[in-house]
Biopython code that builds the backbone (N, CA, C, O; Angstrom):
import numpy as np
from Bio.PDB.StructureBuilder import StructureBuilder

atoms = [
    (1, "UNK", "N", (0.849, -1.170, 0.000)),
    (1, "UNK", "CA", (0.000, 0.000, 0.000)),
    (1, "UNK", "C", (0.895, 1.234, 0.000)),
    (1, "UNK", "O", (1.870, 1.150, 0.747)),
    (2, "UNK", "N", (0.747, 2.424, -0.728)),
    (2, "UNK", "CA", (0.962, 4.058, -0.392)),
    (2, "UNK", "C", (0.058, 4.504, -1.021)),
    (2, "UNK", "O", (-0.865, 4.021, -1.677)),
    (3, "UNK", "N", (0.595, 6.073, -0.622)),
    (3, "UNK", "CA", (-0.019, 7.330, -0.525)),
    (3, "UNK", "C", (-0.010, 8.327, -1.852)),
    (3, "UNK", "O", (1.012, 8.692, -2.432)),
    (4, "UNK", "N", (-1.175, 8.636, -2.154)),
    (4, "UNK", "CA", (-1.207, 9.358, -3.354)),
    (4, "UNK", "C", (-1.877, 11.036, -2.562)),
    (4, "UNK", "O", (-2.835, 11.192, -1.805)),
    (5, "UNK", "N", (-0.942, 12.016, -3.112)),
    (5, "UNK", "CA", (-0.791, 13.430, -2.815)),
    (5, "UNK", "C", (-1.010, 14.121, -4.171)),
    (5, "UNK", "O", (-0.258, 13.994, -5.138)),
    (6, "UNK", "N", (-2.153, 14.883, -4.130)),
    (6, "UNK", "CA", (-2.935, 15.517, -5.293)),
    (6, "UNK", "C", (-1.836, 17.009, -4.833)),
    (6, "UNK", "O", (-1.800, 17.733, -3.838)),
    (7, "UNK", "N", (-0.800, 16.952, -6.528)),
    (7, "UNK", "CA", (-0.404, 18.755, -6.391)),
    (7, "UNK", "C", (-1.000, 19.771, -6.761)),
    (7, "UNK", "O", (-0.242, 20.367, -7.526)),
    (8, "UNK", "N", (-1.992, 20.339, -6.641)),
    (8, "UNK", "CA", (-2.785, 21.342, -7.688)),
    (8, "UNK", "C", (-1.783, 22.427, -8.273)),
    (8, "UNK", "O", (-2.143, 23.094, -9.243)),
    (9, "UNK", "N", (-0.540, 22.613, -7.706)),
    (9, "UNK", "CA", (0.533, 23.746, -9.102)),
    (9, "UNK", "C", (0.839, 23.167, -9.989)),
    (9, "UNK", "O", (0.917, 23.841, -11.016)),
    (10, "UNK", "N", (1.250, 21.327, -10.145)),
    (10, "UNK", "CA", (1.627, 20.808, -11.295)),
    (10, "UNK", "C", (0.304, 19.899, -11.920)),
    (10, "UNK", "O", (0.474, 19.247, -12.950)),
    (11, "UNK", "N", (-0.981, 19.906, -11.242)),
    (11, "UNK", "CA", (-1.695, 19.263, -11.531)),
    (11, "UNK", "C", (-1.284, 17.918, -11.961)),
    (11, "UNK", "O", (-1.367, 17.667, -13.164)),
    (12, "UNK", "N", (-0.708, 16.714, -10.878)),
    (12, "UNK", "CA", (-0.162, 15.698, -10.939)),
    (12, "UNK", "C", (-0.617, 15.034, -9.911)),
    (12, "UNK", "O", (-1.552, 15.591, -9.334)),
    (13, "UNK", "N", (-0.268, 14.018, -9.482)),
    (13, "UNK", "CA", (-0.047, 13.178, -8.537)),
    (13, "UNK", "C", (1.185, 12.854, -8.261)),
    (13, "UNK", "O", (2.072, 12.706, -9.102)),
    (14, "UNK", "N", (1.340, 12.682, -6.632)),
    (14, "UNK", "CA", (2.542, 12.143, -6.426)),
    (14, "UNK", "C", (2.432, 11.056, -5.620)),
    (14, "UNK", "O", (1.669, 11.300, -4.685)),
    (15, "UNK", "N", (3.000, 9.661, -5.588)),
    (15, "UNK", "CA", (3.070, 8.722, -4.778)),
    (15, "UNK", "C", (3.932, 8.743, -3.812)),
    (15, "UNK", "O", (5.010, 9.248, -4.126)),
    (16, "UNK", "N", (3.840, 8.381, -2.771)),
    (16, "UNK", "CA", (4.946, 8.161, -1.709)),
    (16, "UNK", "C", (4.322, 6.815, -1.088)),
    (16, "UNK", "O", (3.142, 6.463, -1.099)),
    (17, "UNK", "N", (5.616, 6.057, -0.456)),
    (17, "UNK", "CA", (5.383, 4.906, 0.694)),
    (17, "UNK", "C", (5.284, 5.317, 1.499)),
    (17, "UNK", "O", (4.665, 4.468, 2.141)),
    (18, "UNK", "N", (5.520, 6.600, 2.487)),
    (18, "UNK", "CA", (5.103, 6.631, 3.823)),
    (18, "UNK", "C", (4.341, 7.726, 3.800)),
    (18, "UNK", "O", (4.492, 8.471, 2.832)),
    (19, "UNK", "N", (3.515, 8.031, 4.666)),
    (19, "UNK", "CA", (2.963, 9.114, 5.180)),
    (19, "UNK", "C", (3.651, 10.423, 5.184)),
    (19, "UNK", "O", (4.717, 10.583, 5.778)),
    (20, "UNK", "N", (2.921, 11.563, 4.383)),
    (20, "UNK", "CA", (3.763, 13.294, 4.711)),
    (20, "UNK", "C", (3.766, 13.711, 5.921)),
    (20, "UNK", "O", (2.936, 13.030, 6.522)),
    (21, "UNK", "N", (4.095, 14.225, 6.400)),
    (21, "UNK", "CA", (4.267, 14.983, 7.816)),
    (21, "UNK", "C", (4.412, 16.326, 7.110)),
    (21, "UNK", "O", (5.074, 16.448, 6.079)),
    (22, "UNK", "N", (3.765, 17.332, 7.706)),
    (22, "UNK", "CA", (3.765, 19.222, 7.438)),
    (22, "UNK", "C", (5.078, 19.514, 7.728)),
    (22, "UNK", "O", (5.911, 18.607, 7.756)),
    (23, "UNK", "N", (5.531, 21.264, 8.062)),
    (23, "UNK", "CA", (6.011, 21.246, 8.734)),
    (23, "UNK", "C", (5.977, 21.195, 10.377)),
    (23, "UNK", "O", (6.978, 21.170, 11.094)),
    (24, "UNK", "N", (5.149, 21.189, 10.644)),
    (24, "UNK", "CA", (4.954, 20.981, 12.394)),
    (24, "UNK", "C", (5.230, 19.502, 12.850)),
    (24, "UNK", "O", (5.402, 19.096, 13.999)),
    (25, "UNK", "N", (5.232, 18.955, 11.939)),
    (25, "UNK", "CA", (5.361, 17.240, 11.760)),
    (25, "UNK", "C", (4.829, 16.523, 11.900)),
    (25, "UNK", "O", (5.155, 15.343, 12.032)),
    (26, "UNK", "N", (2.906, 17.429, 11.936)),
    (26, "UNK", "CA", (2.042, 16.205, 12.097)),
    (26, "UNK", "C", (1.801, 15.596, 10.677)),
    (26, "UNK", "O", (2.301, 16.195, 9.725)),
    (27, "UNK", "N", (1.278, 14.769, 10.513)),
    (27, "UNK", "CA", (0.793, 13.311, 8.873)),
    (27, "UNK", "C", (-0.286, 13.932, 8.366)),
    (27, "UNK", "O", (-1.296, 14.302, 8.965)),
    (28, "UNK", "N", (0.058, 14.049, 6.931)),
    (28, "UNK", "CA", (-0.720, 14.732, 6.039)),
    (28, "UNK", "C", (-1.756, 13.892, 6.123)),
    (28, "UNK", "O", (-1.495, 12.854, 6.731)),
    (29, "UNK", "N", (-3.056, 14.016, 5.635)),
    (29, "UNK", "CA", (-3.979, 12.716, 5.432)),
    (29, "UNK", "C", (-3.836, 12.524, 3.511)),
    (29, "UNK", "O", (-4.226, 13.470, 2.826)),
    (30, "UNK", "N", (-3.430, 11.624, 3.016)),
    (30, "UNK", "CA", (-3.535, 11.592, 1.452)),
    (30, "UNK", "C", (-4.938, 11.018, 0.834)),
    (30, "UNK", "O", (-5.717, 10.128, 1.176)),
    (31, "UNK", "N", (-4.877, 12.055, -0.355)),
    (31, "UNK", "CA", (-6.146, 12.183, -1.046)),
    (31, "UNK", "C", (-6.685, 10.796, -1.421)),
    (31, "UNK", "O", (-7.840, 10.574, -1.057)),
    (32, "UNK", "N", (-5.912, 9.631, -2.221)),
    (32, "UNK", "CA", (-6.379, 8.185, -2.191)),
    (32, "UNK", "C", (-4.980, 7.583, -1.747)),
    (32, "UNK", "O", (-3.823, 7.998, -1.809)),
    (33, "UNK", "N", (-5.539, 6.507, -1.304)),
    (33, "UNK", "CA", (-4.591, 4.914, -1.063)),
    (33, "UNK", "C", (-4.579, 4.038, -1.867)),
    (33, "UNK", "O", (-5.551, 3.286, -1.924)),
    (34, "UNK", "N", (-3.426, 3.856, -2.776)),
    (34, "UNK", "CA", (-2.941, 3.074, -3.566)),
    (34, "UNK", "C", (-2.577, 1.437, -3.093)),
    (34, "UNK", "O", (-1.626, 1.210, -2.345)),
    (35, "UNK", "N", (-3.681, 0.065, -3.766)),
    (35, "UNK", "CA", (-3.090, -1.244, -2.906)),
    (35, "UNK", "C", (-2.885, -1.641, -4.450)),
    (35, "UNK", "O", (-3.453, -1.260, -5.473)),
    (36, "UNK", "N", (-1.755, -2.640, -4.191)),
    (36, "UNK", "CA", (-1.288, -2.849, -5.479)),
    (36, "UNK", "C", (-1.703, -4.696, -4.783)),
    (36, "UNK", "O", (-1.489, -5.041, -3.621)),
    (37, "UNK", "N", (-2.134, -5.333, -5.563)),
    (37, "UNK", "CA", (-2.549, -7.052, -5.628)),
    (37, "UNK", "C", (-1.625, -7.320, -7.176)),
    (37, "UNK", "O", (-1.594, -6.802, -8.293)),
    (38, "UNK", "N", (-0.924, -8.465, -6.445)),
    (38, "UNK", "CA", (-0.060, -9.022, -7.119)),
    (38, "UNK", "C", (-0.377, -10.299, -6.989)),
    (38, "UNK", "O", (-0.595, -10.701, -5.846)),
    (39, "UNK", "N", (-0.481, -11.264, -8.144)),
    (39, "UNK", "CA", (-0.216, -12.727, -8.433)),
    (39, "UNK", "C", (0.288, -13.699, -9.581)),
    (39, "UNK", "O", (0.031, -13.871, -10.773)),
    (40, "UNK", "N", (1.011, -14.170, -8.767)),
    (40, "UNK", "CA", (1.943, -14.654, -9.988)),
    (40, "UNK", "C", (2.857, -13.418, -11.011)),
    (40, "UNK", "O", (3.734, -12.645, -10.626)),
    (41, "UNK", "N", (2.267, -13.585, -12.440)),
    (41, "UNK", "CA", (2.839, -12.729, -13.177)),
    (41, "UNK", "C", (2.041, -11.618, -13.440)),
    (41, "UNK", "O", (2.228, -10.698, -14.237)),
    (42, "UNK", "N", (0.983, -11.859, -12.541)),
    (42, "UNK", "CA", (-0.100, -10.463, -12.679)),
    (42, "UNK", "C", (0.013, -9.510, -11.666)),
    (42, "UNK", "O", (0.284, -9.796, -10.500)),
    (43, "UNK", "N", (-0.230, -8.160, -12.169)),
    (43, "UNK", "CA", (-0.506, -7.265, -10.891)),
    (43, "UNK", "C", (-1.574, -6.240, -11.247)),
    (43, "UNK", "O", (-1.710, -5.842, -12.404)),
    (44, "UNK", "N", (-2.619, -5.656, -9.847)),
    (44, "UNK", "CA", (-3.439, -4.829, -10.703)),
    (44, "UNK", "C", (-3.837, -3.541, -9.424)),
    (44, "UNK", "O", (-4.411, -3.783, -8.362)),
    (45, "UNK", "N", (-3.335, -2.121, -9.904)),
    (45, "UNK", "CA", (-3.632, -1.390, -8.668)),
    (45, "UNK", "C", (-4.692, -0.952, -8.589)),
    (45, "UNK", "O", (-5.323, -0.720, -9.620)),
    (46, "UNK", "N", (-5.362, -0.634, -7.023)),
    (46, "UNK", "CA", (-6.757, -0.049, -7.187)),
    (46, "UNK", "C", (-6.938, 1.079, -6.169)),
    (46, "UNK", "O", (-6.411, 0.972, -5.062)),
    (47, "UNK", "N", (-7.428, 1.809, -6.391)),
    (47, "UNK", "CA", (-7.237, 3.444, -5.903)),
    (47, "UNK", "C", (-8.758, 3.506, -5.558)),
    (47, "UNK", "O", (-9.846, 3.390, -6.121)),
    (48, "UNK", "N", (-7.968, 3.879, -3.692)),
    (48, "UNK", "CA", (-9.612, 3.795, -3.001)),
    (48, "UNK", "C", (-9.542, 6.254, -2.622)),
    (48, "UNK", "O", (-8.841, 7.098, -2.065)),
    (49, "UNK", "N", (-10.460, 6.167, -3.211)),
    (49, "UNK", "CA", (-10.028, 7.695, -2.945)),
    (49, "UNK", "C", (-10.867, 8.128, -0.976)),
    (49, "UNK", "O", (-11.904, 7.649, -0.518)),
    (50, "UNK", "N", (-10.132, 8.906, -0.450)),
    (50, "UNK", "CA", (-10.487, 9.337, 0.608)),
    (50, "UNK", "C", (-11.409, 10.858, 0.569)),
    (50, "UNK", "O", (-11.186, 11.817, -0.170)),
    (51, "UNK", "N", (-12.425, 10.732, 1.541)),
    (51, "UNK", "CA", (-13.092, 11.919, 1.281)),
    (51, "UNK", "C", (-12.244, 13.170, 1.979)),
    (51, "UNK", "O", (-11.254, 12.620, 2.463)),
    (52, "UNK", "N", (-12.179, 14.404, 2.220)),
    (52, "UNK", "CA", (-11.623, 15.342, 2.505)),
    (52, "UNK", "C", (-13.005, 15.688, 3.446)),
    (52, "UNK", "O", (-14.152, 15.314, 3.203)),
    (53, "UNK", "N", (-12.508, 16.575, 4.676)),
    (53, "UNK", "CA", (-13.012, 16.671, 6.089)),
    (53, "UNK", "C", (-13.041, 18.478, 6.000)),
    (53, "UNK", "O", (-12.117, 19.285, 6.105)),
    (54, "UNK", "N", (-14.111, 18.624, 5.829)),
    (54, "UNK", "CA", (-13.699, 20.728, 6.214)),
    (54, "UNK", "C", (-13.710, 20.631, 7.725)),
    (54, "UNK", "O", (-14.123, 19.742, 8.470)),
    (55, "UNK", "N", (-13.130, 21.819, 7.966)),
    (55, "UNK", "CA", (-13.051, 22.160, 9.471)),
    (55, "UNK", "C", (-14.315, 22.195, 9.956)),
    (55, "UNK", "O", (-15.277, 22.264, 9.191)),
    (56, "UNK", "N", (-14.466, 22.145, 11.470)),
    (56, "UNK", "CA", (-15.694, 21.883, 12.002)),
    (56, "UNK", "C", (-16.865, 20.832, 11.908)),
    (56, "UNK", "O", (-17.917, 20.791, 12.546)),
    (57, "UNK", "N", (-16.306, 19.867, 10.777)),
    (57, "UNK", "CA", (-17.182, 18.939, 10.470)),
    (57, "UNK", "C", (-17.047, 17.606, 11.076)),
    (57, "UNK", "O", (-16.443, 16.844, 10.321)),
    (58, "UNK", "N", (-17.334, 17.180, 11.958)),
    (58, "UNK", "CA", (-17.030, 15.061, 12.361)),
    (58, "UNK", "C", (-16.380, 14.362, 11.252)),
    (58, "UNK", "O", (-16.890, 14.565, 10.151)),
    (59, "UNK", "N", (-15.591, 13.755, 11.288)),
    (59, "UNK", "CA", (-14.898, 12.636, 10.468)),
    (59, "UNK", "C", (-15.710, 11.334, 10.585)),
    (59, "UNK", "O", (-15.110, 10.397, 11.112)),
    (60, "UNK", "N", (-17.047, 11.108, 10.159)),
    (60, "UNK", "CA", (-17.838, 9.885, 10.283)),
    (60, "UNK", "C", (-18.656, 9.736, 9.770)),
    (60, "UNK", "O", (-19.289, 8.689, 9.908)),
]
sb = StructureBuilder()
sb.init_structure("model")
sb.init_model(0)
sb.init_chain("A")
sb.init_seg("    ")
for serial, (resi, resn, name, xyz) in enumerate(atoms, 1):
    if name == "N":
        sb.init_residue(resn, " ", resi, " ")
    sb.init_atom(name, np.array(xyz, "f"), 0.0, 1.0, " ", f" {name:<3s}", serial, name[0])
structure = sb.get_structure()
């Protein structure tokens, strides 16, 4: 599994294996989670996207 980080200046994606940290050093939350299923000579990734939380709102 990693982390997919939406850039809106390059309009890209970026993957990483671990979690971002800000600068304050708390963990970014990333926009989807990338699981890659592998078998045998097959592999196939699937991108679960995460919803985004405005302030003041419950996470649930």
């Amino acid at each position: 599994m990693s982390y997919d980080y939406y850039d809106a200046d390059f309009k890209n994606w970026k993957n990483e294996a671990e979690l971002r940290r800000n600068s304050q050093g708390e963990y970014e939350a990333p926009q989807r989670l990338r699981v890659k299923f592998t078998y045998q000579k097959r592999s196939q990734d699937v991108f679960i996207m995460l919803p985004t939380v405005a302030q003041g709102v419950p996470a649930f």
